[in-house]
Each structure stands twice: as structure tokens, then as C-alpha cells.
C-alpha positions, 0 to 999 in steps of 0.5 A: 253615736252610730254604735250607740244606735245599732245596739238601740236598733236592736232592742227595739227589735227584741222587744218586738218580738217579745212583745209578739211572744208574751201577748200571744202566749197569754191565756186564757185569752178568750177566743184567741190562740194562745199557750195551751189552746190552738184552732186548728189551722192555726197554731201557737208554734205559727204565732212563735214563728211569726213573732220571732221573724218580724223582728228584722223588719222592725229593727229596719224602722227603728235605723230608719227613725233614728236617720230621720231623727238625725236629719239625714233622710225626711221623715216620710221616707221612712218607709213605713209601707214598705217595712210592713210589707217586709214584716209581712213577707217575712212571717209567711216565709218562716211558718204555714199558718197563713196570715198572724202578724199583719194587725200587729205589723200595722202597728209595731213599725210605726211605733218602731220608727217613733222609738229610733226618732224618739231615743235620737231626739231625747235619748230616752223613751216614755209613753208619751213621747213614744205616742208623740212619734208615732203620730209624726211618722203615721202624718209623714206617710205617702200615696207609696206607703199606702200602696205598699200596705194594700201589697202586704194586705195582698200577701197576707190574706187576711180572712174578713176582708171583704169589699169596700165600694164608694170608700174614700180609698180604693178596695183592696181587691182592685187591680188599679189601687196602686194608680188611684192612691197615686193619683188621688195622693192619698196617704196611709195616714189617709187610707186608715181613716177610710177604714177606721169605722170597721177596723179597729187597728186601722183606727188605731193608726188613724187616731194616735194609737187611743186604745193602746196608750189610753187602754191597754198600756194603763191596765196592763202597767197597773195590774203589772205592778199589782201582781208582778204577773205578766201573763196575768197583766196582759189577760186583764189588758187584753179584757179591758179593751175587750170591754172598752170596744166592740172588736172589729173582727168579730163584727166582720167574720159574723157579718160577712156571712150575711153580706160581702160589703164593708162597712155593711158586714161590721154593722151587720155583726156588730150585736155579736161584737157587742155581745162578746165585750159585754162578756168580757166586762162580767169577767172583769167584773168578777176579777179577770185573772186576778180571782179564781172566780174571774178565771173559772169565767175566763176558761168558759169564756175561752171555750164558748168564742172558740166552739164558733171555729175562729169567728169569734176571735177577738183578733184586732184586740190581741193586735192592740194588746201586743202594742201596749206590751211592745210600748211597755218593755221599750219604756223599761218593763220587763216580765 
């Protein structure tokens, strides 16, 4: 049994990792790097790195979920927190592109962890049970946890940041943040919800993962078993989330350049957003990559969000994307 679960340990991690590859390598995903467009400070090959050097860390949550599933350690000690920030140090370790994978960290350990519970419990993995999981490990997090990922933020450097005041959970700017978690106990479970109205991935993690199972995944299977393309199946994913919610990342770098506060800067660049999913619906509308005309569109769409120097890259979209295709190739795709 112990054997059996370090050969399972380490598919999860390299399903992860090619997760991470084939969302990215994905094109023309529009305003995202990808196989044949960079921007300039950050490049594909920084995208390759990142994505090969998260596998340890995900390999970690999927032992430690299986530990939990056996009973021998509590599910909240896990170490969700603790493991993204690993993935997260990891990443920088390994190329000079600054922060790629923190989104998608976020996201891949817990859904980690539900795989190592998930398989010891049923032996097996399918969406749902996986999403079941997913929701148990997020609800057994702690104040350490939460921590732990403000560390990672820390590290990471995202750009779009911004400041939060009079949030249900401290800014991340705030040198005591690891005392006020601790003292008002509140979870990572917790801290997502405090930022899921200007977050997509936050929300994700706060709601069970909606737009990833109910989204992504769908369309991404479907269009798979269509056309048998992944590339082709992870574009039109990646537009039908697009469509399905304004991306967070976009309203944030739009709206801070008006005002520093969250959520003041997300409402702020939130017609941008808007705008930019509304493009992305024509494009579905017209066939996605599936219709050369859906392509034509698709390569001016790319052209026009990345003339913007990165402001309009629909970052938290291709975080999502990644964990359906991660959820997709643990339930048995492969490309």
C-alpha cells in the first residue's frame, strides 16, 4: 500500500506539471504568454521553468492527503499554506520572470491533497469526488495556513496588489498580519472569502472551485472529445471562462492605475474587464479555435490586449484553465 501511494504521489505531481505546460503553451490564448508570443519581462521559457519546478511541492500535498486519508495525521495538518509557499519559492528558485505560478499554486495544492485523500479513500479519482475534497482540505485550514500564503504573496510579488483597509482580513502589506490571523483565528478558507469579491482565484478557493469544475472542465472535455486537440480545447476553456466572468486582473491593474485600494481599484477597472470578456464571447460566438474565422479573431484579439504592456492579461483566467486541465489528466486525459 505505501508503494502504491508514492507511485500515486508522483502522478499527481506530473500531471501538475503538465497541467502548468499545456495551459500555458496554449495559443493564441489572448493577452497571455504563451508558445509563440512573450511580453517582455516575461517569457515562456519562465512559464516552463515555473511549471516543471511546482511539481515537488504538489507531490508533498498529494503524501500528505493520502496521511490524511489513512488517518494518520488530521486533515488541517496538511499544510496547505506551508506547501504553497514551497511551490511558490520553488518557482522563483528556478527562472528570473518574477512571480508565474502563485494563481495556479493557489489552486493545484489543495486540489493536490484532495487527490491523495480522494485515491486513499475510493482508489480511484473523478471530478466530483476530487471537487468533494477539495472543499474538505480548503474547510480544515487554519490561521497557519493563512499565514503561510500572506508569506508566499510576500515572496511572490505579484503585480496588482494593491491595499486592502477594513477588509475582514489584515492587507498583506501589514508587518503584524501574522499576529492579527492568529489572534482572530481566521483560516485560509476565511482570508479567501475576504478577497474573493476582487480575486477571481481567491473565489475559487472560497467557493469549491465553481468556475473550474462547472466551466472550464466541461468545455475543456467536451471540445476535447470533439476535436481530440488539446491545444484547441484548452483555448476554447480558456474563452469560456473569459466569457463567463470578468477576470479580476485585468479590473485590477486598469484600476489601479486610478486608485490604490481594493476593492475600490477592481470596481474601478471592472467596464475593462467587462469589455474584455465581451470579446472574448464574439470570438466564441464566431467558433474560438475550432473556425478559422473564430482564429482570425482570436489572433487580433491576442494582438490588441498585449499592445496594453501586460494590463490587460487575463491572468486569474489561465490560473483557472490550468486547474481544470490539472483535474482533467488526474481523472484520466491525456493529450
Amino acid at each position: 500500500m505505501e508503494h502504491s501511494l508514492v507511485l500515486y504521489a508522483d502522478e499527481v505531481m506530473r500531471a501538475a506539471q503538465l497541467a502548468a505546460i499545456l495551459e500555458v503553451s496554449a495559443w493564441p490564448k489572448p493577452g497571455n504568454v504563451h508558445r509563440t508570443s512573450d511580453y517582455p519581462t516575461k517569457r515562456y521559457e519562465h512559464f516552463l521553468a515555473g511549471s516543471i519546478a511546482l511539481g515537488p511541492a504538489v507531490r508533498e500535498a498529494a503524501v500528505m492527503g493520502c496521511a490524511a486519508g489513512l488517518q494518520q495525521l488530521p486533515l488541517s495538518e496538511v499544510g496547505v499554506g506551508r506547501l504553497i509557499k514551497k511551490a511558490v519559492v520553488d518557482v522563483k528558485s528556478w527562472h528570473k520572470g518574477g512571480n508565474t505560478h502563485l494563481g495556479v499554486a493557489l489552486l493545484f495544492i489543495p486540489l493536490a491533497a484532495s487527490a491523495g485523500l480522494t485515491y486513499t479513500q475510493f482508489g480511484s479519482i473523478t471530478p466530483e469526488r476530487l471537487r468533494e475534497g477539495a472543499v474538505k482540505v480548503m474547510e480544515a485550514t487554519t490561521d497557519v495556513d493563512a499565514a503561510e500564503v500572506y508569506e508566499a504573496i510576500v515572496i511572490a510579488q505579484p503585480s496588482g496588489l494593491g491595499t486592502v483597509e477594513g477588509a475582514a482580513a489584515p492587507d498583506v502589506g501589514d508587518p503584524t498580519f501574522r499576529e492579527v490571523l492568529a489572534s482572530r483565528r481566521l483560516t485560509l478558507l476565511e482570508v479567501m472569502r475576504a478577497a474573493e469579491s476582487w480575486d477571481n482565484v481567491a473565489e475559487e478557493l472560497a467557493r469549491g472551485f465553481n468556475l473550474t469544475f462547472n466551466v472550464a472542465l466541461p468545455e475543456l472535455l467536451s471540445t476535447y472529445k470533439e476535436v481530440r486537440d488539446v491545444n484547441k480545447a484548452t483555448v476554447q476553456a480558456f474563452l469560456r471562462v473569459l466569457a463567463s466572468k470578468p477576470d479580476t486582473f485585468i479590473a485590477r491593474n486598469v484600476g489601479l492605475s486610478l486608485t490604490s485600494r481594493m476593492p475600490d481599484a477592481v470596481r474601478a477597472g471592472m467596464d475593462k474587464a467587462r469589455e474584455v470578456s465581451r470579446r472574448a464571447e464574439e470570438v466564441l460566438r464566431l467558433g474560438g479555435a475550432l473556425s478559422e474565422e473564430g482564429m482570425r479573431e482570436l489572433v487580433k484579439m491576442d494582438e490588441e490586449l498585449k499592445k496594453a504592456g501586460g494590463a490587460l492579461n487575463p491572468g486569474s483566467t489561465a490560473d483557472i484553465v490550468a486547474a481544470a486541465l490539472f483535474v482533467a489528466i488526474l481523472s484520466g486525459l491525456r493529450p
